[in-house]
Residue, then its C-alpha position, 0 to 999 in steps of 0.5 A: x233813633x229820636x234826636x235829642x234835639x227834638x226834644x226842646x222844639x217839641x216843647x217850644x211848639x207846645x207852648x206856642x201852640x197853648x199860647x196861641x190857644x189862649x189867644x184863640x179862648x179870649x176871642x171867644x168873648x168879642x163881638x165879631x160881625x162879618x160884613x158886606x158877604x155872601x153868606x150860604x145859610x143853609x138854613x131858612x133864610x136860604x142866601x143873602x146877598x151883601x149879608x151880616x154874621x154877628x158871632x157872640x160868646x161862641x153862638x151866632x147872634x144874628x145873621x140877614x141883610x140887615x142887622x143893627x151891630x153894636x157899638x163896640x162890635x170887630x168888624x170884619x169886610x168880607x165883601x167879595x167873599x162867601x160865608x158858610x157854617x163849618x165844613x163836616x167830614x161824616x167818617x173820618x180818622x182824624x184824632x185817632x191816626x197820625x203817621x198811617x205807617x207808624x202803628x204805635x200812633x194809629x188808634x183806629x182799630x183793635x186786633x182784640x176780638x175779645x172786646x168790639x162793640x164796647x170799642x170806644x174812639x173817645x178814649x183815644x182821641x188826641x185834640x192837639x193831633x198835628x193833622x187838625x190844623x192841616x183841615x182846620x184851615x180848608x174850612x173844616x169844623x167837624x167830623x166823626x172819629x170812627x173806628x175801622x174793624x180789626x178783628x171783628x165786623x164790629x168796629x166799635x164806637x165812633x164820637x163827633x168832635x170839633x176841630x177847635x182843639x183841647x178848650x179850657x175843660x177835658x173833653x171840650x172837643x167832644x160834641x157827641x160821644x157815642x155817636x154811632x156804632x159801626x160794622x163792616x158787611x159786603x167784602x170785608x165782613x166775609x173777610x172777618x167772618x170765615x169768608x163768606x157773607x152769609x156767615x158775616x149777617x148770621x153773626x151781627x143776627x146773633x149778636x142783636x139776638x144775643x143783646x135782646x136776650x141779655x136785656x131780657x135775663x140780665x139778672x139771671x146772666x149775673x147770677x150765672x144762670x143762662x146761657x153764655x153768649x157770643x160777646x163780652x159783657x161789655x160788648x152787650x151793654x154797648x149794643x143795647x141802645x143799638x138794637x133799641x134803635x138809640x144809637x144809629x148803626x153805621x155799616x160799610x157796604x157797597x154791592x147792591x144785593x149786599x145793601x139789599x140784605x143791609x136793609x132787611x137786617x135793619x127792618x128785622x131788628x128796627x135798627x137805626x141805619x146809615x149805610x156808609x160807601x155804598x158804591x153801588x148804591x144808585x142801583x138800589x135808590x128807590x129802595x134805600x130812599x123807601x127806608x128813609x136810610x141816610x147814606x155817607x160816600x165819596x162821590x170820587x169812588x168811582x173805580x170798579x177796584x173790586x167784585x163789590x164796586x163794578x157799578x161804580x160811578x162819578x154819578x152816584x151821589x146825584x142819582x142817589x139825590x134824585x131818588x129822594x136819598x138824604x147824603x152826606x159826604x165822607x173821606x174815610x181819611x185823616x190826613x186828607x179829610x179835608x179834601x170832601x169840598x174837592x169830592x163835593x165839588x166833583x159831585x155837582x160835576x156830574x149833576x148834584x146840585x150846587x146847594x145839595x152838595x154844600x149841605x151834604x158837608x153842613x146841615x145835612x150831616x148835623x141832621x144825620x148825626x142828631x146836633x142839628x139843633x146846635x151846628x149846620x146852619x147860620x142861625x141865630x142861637x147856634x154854635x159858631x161854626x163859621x167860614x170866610x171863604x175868598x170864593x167858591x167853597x166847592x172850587x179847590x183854588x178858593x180858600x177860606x180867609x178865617x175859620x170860627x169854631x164855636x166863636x172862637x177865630x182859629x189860627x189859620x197855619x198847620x205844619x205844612x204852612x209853616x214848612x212851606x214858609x220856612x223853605x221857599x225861599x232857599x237862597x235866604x238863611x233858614x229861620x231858626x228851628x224854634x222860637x225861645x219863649 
């Protein structure tokens, strides 16, 4: 039963964390120039050492070594510390999950086979999900909300949000929507589809077969006159930019023959692919890399927990590099999304290179995702998204000093913070459960 005490607390909290969302809004409006840092570029000017970020309404204005700062510029000292653009999580859950055992507040997936493809994450995102704070402030700027399959090997519709929280319009969080569809083949798909692999391609082949047809004899489909096809409508019509390769397909898969058929279903259909998982995907590089086919994993998969990942490896992100593979990093997570600057720092580990594996959670994913133009890298121009770090990003003891979303300088507390802080000191008397406004 939910105490009625909870009730004003929630409120209090609302208000604070609104406050505090204003606060964050105005600031969006001063000059910032962070000085005296290391500062990671990612872009052309590579790293500079005792370097410049000047942050203006939510864009950078200008980074080097040496930059003229106005006059009535904020000037923070980062000497000693590391700037990089804003972390990004490729597959992630967050905004669509809070409590994993609590269905009532998942929203990841449908158990609705009637309507798959037009499955759309946006619908359901919660910008003021408690688990943003949580990764906000371990340097973590963006990610893509995706759908997991419920009934169906098709999951639906993933969006790109930033992390920044609601903003001042509806929908300020949304960067890309939509920003993929998604699939499941290898173990999974065969699970959805009679439990066989064969039948799990035989039913995405029909699918694009079915949406290539509608397009063709759309007329004649509303006027009742061809055939009925095997999806909703509504799921053709979101397929469409799919099979006119628009909108990028995302398909998890990880044995190497079932990577193999992944590929030669996208060359059949001239889809836009990006394999996600792909455990075993250092056996087929060469082939991956041949059909310039981006690739998003957790380089700590490395457990052969099923038939489909006995190859698994600590290695599989650097030899997928040295393949010429493009990478990028994902979690597949919503509390711990943030933890890919512990998996990236694994993958240099085991031989990634140090550069590769922070552009893999920066510009490399802003390339895979189409915002390159906007986020990735610190240039002049592009968004805000900047991280003050006390050290090595990729080393778990560091930890960002500040985080810019789009200018805007975010509160560097979450829920676990705030809880650590009211209980660590158990000889003192608790601090009172709310604040009065």
């Amino acid at each position: 039963m939910r105490s009625r005490m909870a009730f004003p607390f929630m409120k209090t909290a609302t208000l604070i964390a609104g406050l505090a969302l204003a606060g964050a809004t105005a600031a969006r409006s001063e000059t910032v120039a962070i000085t005296g840092a290391t500062i990671h570029t990612m872009g052309p000017q590579g790293t500079i050492q005792n370097g410049t970020v000047v942050i203006e309404n939510g864009k950078i204005r200008a980074v080097g070594a040496s930059v003229p700062l106005p006059a009535s510029v904020r000037r923070i000292d980062a000497h000693g510390q590391v700037v990089t653009p804003g972390l990004f999580d490729s597959y992630s859950q967050i905004g669509l999950v809070e409590v994993n055992a609590v269905d009532e507040s998942e929203d990841a997936h449908s158990q609705d086979d009637r309507i798959t493809a037009a499955f759309d994450v946006a619908d359901a995102i919660n910008p003021r999900s408690i688990l943003i704070p949580v990764n906000r402030v371990e340097g973590l700027t963006r990610v893509v909300a995706a759908p997991n399959p419920g009934k169906s090997l098709i999951a639906g519709q993933g969006a790109i949000i930033d992390l920044g929280g609601p903003g001042d319009h509806p929908g300020d969080y949304l960067v890309r929507s939509p920003a993929a569809m998604f699939a499941v083949l290898g173990e999974a798909g065969a699970g959805l589809s009679g439990g066989a692999r064969e039948n799990s391609l035989l039913r995405l082949r029909e699918a694009f077969q079915d949406t290539l047809d509608y397009i063709a004899n759309r007329k004649a489909f509303e006027q009742g006159d061809r055939r009925p096809y095997t999806l909703s409508r509504l799921d053709l019509q979101a397929l469409i930019p799919v099979v006119k390769g628009e909108l990028p397909l995302v398909v998890g898969v990880n044995r190497a023959s079932d990577i193999e058929s992944t590929l030669r279903l996208a060359k059949e259909f001239h889809l836009k692919l990006i394999l996600a998982g792909a455990a075993e995907g250092w056996m087929v590089a060469r082939q991956i890399a041949e059909a310039k086919v981006p690739v998003l994993l957790n380089p700590l998969n490395n457990l052969p927990g099923s038939f489909e990942s006995l190859g698994a490896t600590l290695e599989n992100p650097a030899r997928l590099y040295k393949a010429g593979v493009t990478i990028a990093f994902m979690s597949g997570d919503a509390h711990n999304s943030r933890n890919i600057r512990q998996e990236a720092g694994n993958a240099v580990a085991y031989g990634l290179p140090w550069d590769a594996a922070l552009a893999a959670m920066t510009a490399v994913p802003a390339r895979i995702w189409g915002i390159a133009a906007r986020y990735g890298t610190l240039e002049p121009g592009k968004d805000a998204d900047v991280v003050i770090w006390d050290g090595d990003p990729l080393e778990i003891t560091s930890f960002p000093t500040a985080v810019f979303i789009r200018g805007r300088r975010m509160p560097m507390t979450s829920r676990q913070l705030e809880l650590r802080d009211r209980y660590k000191d158990l000889k003192a008397p608790l601090p009172p459960v709310y604040r009065k406004p």
